[in-house]
C-alpha positions in Angstrom: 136.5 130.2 134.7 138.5 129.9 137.9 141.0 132.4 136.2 138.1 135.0 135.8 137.1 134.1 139.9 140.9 135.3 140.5 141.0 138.2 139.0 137.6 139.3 140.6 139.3 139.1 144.2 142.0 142.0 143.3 139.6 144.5 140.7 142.3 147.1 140.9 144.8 145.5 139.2 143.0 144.7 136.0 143.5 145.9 132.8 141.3 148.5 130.9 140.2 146.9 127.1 140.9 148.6 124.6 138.1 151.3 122.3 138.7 148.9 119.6 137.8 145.9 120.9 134.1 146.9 120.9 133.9 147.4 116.9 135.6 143.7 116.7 133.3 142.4 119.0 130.1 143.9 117.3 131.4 142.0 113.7 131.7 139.1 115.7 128.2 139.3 116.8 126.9 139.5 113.3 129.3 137.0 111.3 128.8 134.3 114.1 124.9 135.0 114.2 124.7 134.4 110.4 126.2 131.9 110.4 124.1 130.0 113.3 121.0 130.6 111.0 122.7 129.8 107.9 124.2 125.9 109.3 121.1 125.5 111.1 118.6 125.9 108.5 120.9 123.1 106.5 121.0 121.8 109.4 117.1 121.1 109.7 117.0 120.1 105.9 119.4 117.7 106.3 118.7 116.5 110.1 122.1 116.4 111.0 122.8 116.6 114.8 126.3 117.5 114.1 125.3 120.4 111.8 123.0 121.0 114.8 125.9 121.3 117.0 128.2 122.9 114.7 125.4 126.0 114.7 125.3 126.0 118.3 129.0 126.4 118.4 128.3 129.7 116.2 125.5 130.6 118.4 127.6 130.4 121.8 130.1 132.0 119.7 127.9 135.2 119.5 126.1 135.3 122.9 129.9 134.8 124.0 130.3 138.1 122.1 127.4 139.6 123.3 128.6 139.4 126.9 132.3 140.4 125.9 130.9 143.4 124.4 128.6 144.7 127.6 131.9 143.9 129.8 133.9 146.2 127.5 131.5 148.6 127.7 131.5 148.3 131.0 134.9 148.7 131.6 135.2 151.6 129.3 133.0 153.4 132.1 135.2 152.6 134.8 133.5 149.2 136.1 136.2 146.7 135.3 134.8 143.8 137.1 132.1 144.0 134.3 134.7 142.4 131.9 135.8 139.6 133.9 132.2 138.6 134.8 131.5 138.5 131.0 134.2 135.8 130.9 132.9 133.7 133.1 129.3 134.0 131.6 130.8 133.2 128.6 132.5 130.1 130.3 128.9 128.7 131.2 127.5 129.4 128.3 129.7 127.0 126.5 129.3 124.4 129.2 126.0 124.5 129.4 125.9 123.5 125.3 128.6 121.6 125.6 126.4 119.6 128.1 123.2 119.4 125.9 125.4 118.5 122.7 127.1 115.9 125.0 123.3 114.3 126.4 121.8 114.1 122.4 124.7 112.8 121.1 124.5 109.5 124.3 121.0 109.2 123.9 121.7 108.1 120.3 124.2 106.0 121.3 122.6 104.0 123.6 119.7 103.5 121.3 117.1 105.5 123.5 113.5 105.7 122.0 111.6 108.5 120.1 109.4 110.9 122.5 106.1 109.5 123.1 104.6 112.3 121.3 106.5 111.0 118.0 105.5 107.8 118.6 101.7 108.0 119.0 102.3 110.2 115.6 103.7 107.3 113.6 101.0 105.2 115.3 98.1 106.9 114.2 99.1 107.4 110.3 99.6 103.6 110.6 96.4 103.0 111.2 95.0 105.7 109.1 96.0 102.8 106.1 93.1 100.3 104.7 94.0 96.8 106.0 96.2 97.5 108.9 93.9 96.1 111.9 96.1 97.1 115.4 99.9 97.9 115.7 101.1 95.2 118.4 104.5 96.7 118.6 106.6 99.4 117.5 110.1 99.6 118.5 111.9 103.0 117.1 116.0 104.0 117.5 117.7 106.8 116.0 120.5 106.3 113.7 123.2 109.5 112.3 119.6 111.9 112.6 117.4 109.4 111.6 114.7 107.5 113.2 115.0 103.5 112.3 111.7 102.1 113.1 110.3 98.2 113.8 106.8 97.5 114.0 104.5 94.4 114.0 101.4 95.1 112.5 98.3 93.1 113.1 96.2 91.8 109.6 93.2 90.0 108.7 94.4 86.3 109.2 92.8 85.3 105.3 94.6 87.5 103.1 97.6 86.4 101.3 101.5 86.0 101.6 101.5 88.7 98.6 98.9 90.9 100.2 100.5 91.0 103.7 104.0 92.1 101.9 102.3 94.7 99.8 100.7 96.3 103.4 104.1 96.1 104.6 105.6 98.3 102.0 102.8 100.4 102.1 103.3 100.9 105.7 107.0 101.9 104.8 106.3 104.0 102.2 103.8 106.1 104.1 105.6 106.3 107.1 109.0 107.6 105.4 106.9 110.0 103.0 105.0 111.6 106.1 108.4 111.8 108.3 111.3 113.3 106.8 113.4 111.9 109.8 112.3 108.6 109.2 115.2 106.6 107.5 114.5 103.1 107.4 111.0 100.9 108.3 111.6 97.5 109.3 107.8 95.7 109.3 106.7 92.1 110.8 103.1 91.3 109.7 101.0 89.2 112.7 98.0 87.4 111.6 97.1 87.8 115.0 97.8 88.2 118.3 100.1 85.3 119.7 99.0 82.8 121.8 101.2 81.5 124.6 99.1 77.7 125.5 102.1 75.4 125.1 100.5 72.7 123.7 99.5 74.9 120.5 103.1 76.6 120.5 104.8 73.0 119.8 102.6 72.4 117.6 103.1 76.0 115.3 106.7 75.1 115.9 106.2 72.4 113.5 107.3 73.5 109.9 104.7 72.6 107.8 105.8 69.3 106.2 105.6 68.0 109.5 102.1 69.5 110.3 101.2 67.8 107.1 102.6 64.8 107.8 101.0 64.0 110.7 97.7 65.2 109.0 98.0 63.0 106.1 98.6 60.2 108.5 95.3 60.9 110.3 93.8 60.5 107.1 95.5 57.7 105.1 92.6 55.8 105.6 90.0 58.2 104.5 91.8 60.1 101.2 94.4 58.3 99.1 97.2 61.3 97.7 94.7 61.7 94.1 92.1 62.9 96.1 93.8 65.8 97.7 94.3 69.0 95.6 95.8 71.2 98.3 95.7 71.5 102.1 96.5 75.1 103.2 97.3 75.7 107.2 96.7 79.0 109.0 98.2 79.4 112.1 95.5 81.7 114.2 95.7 82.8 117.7 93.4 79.6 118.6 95.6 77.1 116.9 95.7 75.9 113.4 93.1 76.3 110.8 93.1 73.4 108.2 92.1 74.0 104.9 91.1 71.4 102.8 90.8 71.0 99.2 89.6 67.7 97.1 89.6 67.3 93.6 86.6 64.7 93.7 83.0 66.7 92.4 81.0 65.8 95.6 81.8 65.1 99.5 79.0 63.7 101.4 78.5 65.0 105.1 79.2 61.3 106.3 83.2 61.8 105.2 83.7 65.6 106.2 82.9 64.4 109.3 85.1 61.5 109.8 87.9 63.8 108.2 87.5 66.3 111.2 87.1 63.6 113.8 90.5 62.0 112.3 92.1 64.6 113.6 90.7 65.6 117.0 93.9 63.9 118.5 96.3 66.1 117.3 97.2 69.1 119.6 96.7 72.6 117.8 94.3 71.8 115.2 91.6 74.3 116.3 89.1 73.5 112.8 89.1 71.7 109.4 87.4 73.8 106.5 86.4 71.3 103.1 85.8 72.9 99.9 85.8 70.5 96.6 86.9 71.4 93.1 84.0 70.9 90.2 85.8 73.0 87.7 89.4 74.2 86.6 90.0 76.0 83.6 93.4 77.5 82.9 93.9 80.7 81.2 97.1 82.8 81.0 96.6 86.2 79.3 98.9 89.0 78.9 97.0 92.2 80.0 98.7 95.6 78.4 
């Protein structure tokens, strides 16, 4: 570039191009144009941002061409500064891709986010799914041309452990099935939204033998262990949901109420659900 500035200060010393260099620079033109169309469109297919910039190389290559070709032409009619101010075009040209190659390539780097467009994209065929109530996060990085995502999806609070993973992968498969540029799905299922009163925070810290324990405790004197068939815990935004299962045929009012007063003292229970078992019967079928 500063070469090019020199030689514009003294025009009648420079050199007159050669007749010759015009057909070389037209085959230029068309080989490095082909060949921008041809890496690009793999390019695409593949989402590769160093394909990407390997066709823009090409590309510059040509408009660099382009411009060498209208200084020749220039200079061939007697207006010699034409071909030095095709050199410095050219020399902004390639700085100015240079500089957009240079920006992509950082952005990745330092983990930035997909466009908001993208985003509220992704969003939406979320919660285009049955079962997915709210998206309370959704994190996204790109990773070698591909978009890694993270997101916490809100679900009913009653379904299952196997219910919750099966919207998760169903969330993953959509999403990478819809987006070809979508690599990898990372999902966290919420129950609900989280709630930040400290009292019922320590207490979902609690693993659940713990919760249990202190439950059973409450109750020792109401329920010996042979009376309880299960206790399931569901930790909702309001605190814990206790859910209570006895083996015995009938519970009278007078006990499910002692059982929920038992354990009005313990921070975080929010309510105490009592169901009793009158019947089991155990079958185990294969199904074809």
């Amino acid at each position: 570039l500063y070469d090019s500035y020199e030689r514009l200060q003294n025009t009648e010393d420079l050199p007159v191009p050669a007749a010759a260099g015009l057909g070389i620079a037209l085959l230029s033109i068309a080989g490095k144009e082909w060949i921008f169309h041809y890496t690009m469109r793999v390019a695409k297919r593949l989402n590769s941002n160093l394909l990407k910039a390997n066709a823009w190389h090409s590309r510059s290559d040509a408009i660099s061409s382009v411009a060498v070709l209208i200084g020749l032409i220039g200079a061939q009619q007697g207006y010699f500064w034409m071909d030095t101010l095709a050199a410095i075009f050219v020399a902004c040209i390639i700085a100015t891709i240079g500089w957009e190659l240079c920006m992509d390539s950082l952005k990745e780097l330092v983990d930035t986010s997909i466009p908001k467009q993208r985003r509220q994209q992704i969003q939406r065929c979320i919660m285009a799914l049955d079962g997915i109530l709210g998206v309370t996060r959704l994190r996204s990085r790109s990773s070698g041309g591909k978009i890694i995502l993270e997101v916490q999806l809100l679900v009913n609070p009653r379904i299952s452990v196997s219910e919750g993973h099966q919207l998760g992968e169903i969330v993953s498969r959509s999403l990478t099935g819809n987006f070809s540029d979508v690599g990898d799905v990372i999902v966290h299922i919420d129950p609900e939204t989280h709630n930040h009163d400290k009292a019922l925070h320590d207490m979902e810290l609690l693993g659940r033998e713990n919760v249990l324990e202190s439950i059973k405790e409450r109750w020792q004197d109401l329920l010996t262990e042979e009376q309880i068939e299960e206790v399931s815990l569901h930790y909702l935004e309001r605190g814990i949901e206790v859910d209570l299962t006895l083996r015995q045929a009938q519970i009278s009012d007078a006990l499910a109420q002692q059982l929920a007063a038992a354990l009005e003292p313990l921070q975080g229970i929010a309510s105490v659900r009592i169901y009793n078992k009158l019947h089991e019967a155990s079958i185990n079928q294969q199904l074809s």
